[in-house]
C-alpha positions in Angstrom: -12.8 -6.3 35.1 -14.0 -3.5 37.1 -17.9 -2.7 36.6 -16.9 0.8 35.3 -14.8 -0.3 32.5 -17.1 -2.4 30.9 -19.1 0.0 28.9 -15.6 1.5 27.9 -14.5 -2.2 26.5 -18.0 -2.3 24.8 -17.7 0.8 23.0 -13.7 0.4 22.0 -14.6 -3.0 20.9 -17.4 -1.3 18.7 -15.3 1.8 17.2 -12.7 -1.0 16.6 -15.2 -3.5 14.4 -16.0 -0.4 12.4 -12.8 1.1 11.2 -11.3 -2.7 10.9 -14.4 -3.6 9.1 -13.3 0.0 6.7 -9.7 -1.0 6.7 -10.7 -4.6 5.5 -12.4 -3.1 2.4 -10.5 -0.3 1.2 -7.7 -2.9 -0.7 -9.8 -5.1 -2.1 -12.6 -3.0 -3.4 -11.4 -2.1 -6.3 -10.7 -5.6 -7.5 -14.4 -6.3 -6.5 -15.7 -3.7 -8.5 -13.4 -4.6 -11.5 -14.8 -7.8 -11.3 -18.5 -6.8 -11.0 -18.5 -4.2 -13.1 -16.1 -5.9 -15.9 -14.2 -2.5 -15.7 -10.8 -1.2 -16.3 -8.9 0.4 -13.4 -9.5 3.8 -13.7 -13.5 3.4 -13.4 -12.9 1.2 -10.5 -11.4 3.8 -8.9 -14.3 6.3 -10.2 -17.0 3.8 -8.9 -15.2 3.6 -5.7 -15.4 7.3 -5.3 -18.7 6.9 -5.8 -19.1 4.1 -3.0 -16.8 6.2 -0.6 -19.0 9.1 -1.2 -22.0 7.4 -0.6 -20.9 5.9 2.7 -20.1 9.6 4.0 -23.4 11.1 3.1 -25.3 8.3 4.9 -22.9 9.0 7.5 -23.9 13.1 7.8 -27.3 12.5 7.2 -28.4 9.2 9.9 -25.4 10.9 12.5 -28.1 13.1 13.8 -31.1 10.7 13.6 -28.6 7.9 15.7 -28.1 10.6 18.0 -31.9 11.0 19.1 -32.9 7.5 18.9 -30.0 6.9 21.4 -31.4 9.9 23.5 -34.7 8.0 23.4 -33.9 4.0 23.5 -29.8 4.6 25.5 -27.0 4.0 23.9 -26.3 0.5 23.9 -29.1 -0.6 21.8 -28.2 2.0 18.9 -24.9 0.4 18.8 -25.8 -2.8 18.9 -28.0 -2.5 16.0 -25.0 -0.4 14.7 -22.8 -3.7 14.9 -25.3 -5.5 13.3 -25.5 -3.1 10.4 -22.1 -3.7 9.5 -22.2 -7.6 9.5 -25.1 -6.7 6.9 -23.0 -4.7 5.1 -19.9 -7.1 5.1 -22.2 -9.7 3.7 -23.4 -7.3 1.3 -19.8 -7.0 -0.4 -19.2 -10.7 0.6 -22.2 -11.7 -1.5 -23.2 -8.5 -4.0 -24.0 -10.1 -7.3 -23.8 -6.4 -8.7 -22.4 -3.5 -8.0 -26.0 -2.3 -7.0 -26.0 -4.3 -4.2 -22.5 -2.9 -3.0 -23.5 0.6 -3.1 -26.9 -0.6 -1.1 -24.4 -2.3 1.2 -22.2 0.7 1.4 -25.4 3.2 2.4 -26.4 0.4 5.1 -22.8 0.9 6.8 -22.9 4.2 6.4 -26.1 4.7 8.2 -25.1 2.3 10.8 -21.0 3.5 10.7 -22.7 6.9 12.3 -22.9 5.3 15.6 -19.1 7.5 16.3 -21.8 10.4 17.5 -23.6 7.5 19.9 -19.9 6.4 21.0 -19.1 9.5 22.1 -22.1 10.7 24.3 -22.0 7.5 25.5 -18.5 8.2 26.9 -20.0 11.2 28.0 -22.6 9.6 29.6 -20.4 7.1 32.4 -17.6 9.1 32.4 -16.9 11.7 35.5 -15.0 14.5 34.8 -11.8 13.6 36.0 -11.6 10.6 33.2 -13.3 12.2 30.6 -10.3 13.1 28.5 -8.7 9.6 29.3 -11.9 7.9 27.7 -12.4 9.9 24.7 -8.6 9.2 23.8 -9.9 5.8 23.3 -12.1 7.2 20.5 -8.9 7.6 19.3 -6.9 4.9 19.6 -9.8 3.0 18.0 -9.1 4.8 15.1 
């Protein structure tokens, strides 16, 4: 693989972890929180509301703050810690004895699930200006 493409490949393979990671989730969440929460369907689907709200506000909030620490430390070690955030998080649900512990996993991912801001300067970052719009259609197709 050519030496230019592998920071391209590192942050596909990224983007791709996180909205698999999402699209993993989404189906069986409410049967988690039924479980956890002895609920009916309907607050499920309230309390997973909830947990998709929560996961967007960490999201707003820690974009900006991922942004400057991967000014400071470069953008490869914001995203790896990003990657590791969301095995936390995937454990989190795996294991969450309550549905505290899912929302505490859900704010983790969020935080971490920010990193789209670090992906994208980072493509700004190695790519010329010629290929620019060729790698940030790979944002997309990650998605």
């Amino acid at each position: 693989m050519n030496r230019n493409h592998k920071p391209l490949l590192f942050i596909f393979i990224t983007l791709v972890l996180d909205v698999t990671g999402l699209g993993l989730i989404i189906p069986i969440m409410p049967a988690l929180i039924m479980d956890l929460g002895h609920t009916s369907v309907s607050e499920a689907s309230r309390i997973g509301g909830w947990l998709t709200f929560t996961y967007a506000v960490m999201q707003f909030v820690f974009a900006p703050v991922l942004g400057a620490l991967s000014d400071r430390y470069g953008r490869r070690p914001v995203l790896l810690i990003a990657l590791f955030g969301f095995g936390v998080d995937y454990l989190f649900l795996a294991l969450a004895p309550t549905l505290g512990w899912i929302f505490v996993g859900r704010a983790l991912c969020g935080i971490t699930g920010a990193s789209i801001t670090t992906a994208s300067a980072y493509i700004a970052d190695i790519s010329t200006h010629e290929n620019r719009a060729k790698n940030f259609g790979l944002v997309g197709a990650a998605f």
